[in-house]
C-alpha positions in Angstrom: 82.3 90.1 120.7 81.7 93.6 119.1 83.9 96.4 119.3 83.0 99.3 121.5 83.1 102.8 119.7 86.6 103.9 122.0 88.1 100.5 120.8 87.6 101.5 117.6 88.8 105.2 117.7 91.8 103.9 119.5 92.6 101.4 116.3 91.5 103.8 113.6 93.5 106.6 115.0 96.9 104.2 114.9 95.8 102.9 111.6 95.7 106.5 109.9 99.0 107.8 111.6 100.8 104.7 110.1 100.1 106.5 106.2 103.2 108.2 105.3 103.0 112.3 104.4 103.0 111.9 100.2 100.3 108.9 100.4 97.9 110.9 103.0 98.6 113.8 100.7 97.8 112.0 97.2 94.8 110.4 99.2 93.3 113.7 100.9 93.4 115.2 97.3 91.3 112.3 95.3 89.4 112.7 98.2 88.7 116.5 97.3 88.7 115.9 93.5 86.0 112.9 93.6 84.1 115.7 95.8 83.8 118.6 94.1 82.9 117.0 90.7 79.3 115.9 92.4 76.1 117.1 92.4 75.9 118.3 96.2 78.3 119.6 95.6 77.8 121.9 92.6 74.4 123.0 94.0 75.2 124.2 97.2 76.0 127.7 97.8 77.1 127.5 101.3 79.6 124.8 102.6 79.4 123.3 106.4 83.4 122.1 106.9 85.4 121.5 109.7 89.5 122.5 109.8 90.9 119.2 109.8 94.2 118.2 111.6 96.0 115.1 110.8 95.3 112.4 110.4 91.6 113.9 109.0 91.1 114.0 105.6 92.7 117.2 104.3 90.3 120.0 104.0 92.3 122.8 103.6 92.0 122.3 99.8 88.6 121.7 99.8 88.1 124.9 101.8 90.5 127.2 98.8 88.4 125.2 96.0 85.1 126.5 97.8 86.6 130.4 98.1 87.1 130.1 94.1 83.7 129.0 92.9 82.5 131.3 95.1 81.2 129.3 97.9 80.7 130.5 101.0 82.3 128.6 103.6 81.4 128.0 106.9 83.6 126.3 109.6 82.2 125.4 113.6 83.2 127.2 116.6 83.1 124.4 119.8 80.6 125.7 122.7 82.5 123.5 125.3 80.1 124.2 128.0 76.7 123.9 125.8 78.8 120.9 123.4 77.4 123.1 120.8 78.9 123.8 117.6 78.4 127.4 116.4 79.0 127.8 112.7 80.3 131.1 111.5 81.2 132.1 107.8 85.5 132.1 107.0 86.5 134.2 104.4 90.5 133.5 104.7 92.4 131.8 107.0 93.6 134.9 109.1 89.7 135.0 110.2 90.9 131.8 112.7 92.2 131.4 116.1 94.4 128.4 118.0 92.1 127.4 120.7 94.1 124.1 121.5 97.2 122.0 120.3 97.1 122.2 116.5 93.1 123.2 116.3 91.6 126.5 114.9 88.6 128.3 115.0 86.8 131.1 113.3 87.5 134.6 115.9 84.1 135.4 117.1 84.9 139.0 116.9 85.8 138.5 112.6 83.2 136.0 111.6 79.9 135.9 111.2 77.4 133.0 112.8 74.7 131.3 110.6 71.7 129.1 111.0 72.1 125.4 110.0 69.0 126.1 107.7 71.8 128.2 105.6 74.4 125.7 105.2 73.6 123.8 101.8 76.4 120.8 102.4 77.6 119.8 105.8 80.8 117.9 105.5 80.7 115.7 108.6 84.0 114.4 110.2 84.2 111.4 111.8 87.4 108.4 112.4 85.3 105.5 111.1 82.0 105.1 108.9 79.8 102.2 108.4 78.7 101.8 104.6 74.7 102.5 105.9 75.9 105.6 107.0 76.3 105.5 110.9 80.1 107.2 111.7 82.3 107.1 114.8 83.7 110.6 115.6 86.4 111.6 118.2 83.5 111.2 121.4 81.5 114.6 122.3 78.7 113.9 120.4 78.9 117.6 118.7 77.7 117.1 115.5 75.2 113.7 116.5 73.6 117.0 118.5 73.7 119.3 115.5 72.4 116.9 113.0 69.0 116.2 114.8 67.1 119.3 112.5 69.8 120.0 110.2 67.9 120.0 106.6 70.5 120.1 104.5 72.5 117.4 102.6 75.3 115.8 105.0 78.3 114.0 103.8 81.7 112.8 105.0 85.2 112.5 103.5 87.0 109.1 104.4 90.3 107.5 103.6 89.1 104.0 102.4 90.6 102.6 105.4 88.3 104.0 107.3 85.3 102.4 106.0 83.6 99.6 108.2 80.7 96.8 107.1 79.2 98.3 110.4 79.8 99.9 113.8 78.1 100.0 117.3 75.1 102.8 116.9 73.0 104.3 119.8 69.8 106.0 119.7 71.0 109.2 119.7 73.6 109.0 116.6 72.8 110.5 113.2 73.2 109.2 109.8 74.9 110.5 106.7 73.8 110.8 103.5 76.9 109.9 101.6 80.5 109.5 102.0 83.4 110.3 99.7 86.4 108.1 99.1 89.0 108.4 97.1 87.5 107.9 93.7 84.4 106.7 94.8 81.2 108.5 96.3 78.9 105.9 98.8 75.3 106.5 98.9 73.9 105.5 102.4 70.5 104.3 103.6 69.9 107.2 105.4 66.5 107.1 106.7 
């Protein structure tokens, strides 16, 4: 019998909380070494990201590597009522708000919104990732919703336990193009 998508969540989330601080650490930044050495990377001028919270892949570095080079960054605001994400350019952390338990968000008030036609490199988050590209994420569908015109290049940052042979995929869930491991970058068969 197949797993259903909130099996899976359930499992992956345990899994990831059982790595200890220094190995999620040392993981999170090959992670973020392997990704800012490719192409996509390099080329884009604008950077889609979300604020991770453990046991996500860390992106807090990846965010300060983006600031240096010169990148501009942007991170999602949540549109609970619309499930909409809002992206709106960070230029330091004090630009960010606690909305819930342990998640931030870009103040409306100090950031700026963008188009997704402006965002070169959307960093997709997700808890599980099939090798052709299909991903679970934590269940409101947010970024399947965004991804339907984005026309940028779309990635995702995985702990190689995440990675699946395959997961359940509906109609309405959107592909990535690659996903980066630790040492290792995947090239889907996005359509």
């Amino acid at each position: 019998m197949d797993k259903t998508k909130e099996l899976i969540r359930k499992e992956m989330k345990t899994c990831l909380k059982q790595l200890t601080k220094p190995v999620y650490e040392q993981k999170s930044y090959s992670i973020a070494e392997t990704l800012i050495k490719q192409p996509d990377w390099k080329n884009a001028q604008t950077i889609g990201i979300t604020l991770s919270v453990f046991p996500e892949v860390d992106t807090y570095f990846i965010i300060k590597q983006a600031w240096l080079e010169k990148k501009q960054v942007a991170v999602p605001r949540c549109i609970v009522q619309r499930r909409h994400l809002d992206f709106r350019l960070l230029c330091s952390f004090t630009q960010l708000e606690n909305v819930y338990i342990h998640l931030w968000e870009p103040q409306p008030a100090a950031t700026e919104s963008i188009e997704k036609k402006e965002i070169d490199l959307l960093i997709v988050p997700g808890l599980a990732f099939s090798l052709s590209g299909y991903r679970i994420g934590f269940g409101g569908g947010y970024y399947d919703r965004y991804l339907v015109d984005f026309p940028g290049k779309t990635l995702s940052l995985a702990f190689k336990e995440q990675l699946m042979d395959s997961i359940p995929a509906d109609p309405y869930d959107r592909k990535i193009q690659q996903i980066v491991t630790e040492g290792t970058i995947i090239q889907t068969d996005r359509e």
